[in-house]
C-alpha positions as CSV (number, residue, x, y, z in Angstrom):
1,X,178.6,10.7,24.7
2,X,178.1,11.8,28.2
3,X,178.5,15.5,28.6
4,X,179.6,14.3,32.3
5,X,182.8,12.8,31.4
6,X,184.0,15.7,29.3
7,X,186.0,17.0,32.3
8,X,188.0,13.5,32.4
9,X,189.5,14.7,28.8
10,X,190.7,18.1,30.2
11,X,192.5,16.2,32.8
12,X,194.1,13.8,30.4
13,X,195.2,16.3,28.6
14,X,196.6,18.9,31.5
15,X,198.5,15.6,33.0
16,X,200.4,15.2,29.3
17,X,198.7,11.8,28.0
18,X,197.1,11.7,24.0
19,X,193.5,11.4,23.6
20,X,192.5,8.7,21.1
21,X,189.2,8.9,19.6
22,X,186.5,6.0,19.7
23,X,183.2,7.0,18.8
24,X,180.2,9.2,20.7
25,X,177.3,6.6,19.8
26,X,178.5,3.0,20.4
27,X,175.7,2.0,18.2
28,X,177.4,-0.6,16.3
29,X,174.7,-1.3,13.9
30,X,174.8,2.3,12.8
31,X,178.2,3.2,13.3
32,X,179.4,0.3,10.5
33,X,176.0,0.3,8.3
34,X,178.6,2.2,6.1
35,X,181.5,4.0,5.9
36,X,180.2,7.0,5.6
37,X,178.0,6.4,8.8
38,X,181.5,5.5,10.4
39,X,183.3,8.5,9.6
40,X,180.2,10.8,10.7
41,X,180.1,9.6,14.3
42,X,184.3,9.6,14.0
43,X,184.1,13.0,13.2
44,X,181.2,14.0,15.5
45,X,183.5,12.8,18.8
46,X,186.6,14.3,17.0
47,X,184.8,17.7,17.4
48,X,183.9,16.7,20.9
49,X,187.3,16.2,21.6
50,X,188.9,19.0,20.2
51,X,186.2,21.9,21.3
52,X,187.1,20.1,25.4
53,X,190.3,20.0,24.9
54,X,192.0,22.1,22.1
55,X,193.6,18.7,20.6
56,X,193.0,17.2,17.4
57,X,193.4,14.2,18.0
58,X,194.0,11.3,14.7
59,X,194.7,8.4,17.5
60,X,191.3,5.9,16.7
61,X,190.4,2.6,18.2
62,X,187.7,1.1,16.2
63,X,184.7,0.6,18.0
64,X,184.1,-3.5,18.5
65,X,188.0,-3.4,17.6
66,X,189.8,-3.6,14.3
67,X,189.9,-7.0,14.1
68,X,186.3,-7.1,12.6
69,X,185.4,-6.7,8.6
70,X,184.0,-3.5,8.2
71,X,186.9,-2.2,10.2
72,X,189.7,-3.5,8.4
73,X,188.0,-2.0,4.5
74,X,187.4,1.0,6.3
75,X,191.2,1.1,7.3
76,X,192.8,0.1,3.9
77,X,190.8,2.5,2.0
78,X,191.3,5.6,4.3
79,X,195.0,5.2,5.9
80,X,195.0,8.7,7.2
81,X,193.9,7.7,10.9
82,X,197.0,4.8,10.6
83,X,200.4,6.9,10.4
């Protein structure tokens, strides 16, 4: 992730809105090479988030979307991010 977009999240924040986390790399390939690779890089913009902002945030958008395999396993076995 950009360190020059950081400021955009303190401003999200300050103006009331939720931040929902995505992922830092984008890398799709190693984001979803396993589920353990997934929550790593879920994890590593979590603490992003929350040393910018002060929020812990548990709002996700899958990167690529859910709609895709590895996505929806990843989902079913691990329905914390869901509630």
């Amino acid at each position: 992730m950009e360190k020059g977009y950081n400021k955009y999240m303190k401003d999200i924040v300050n103006e009331g809105h939720a931040i929902g986390l995505h992922s830092e790399t984008h890398d799709y390939k190693k984001i979803y090479s396993s589920e353990r690779a997934y929550f790593n890089d879920l994890a590593r913009i979590s603490k992003i988030v929350k040393d910018e902002t002060g929020v812990d945030s548990k709002i996700i958008r899958f990167p690529g979307g859910s709609s895709n395999t590895v996505s929806k396993k990843i989902l079913q076995r691990n329905n914390k991010y869901s509630r």
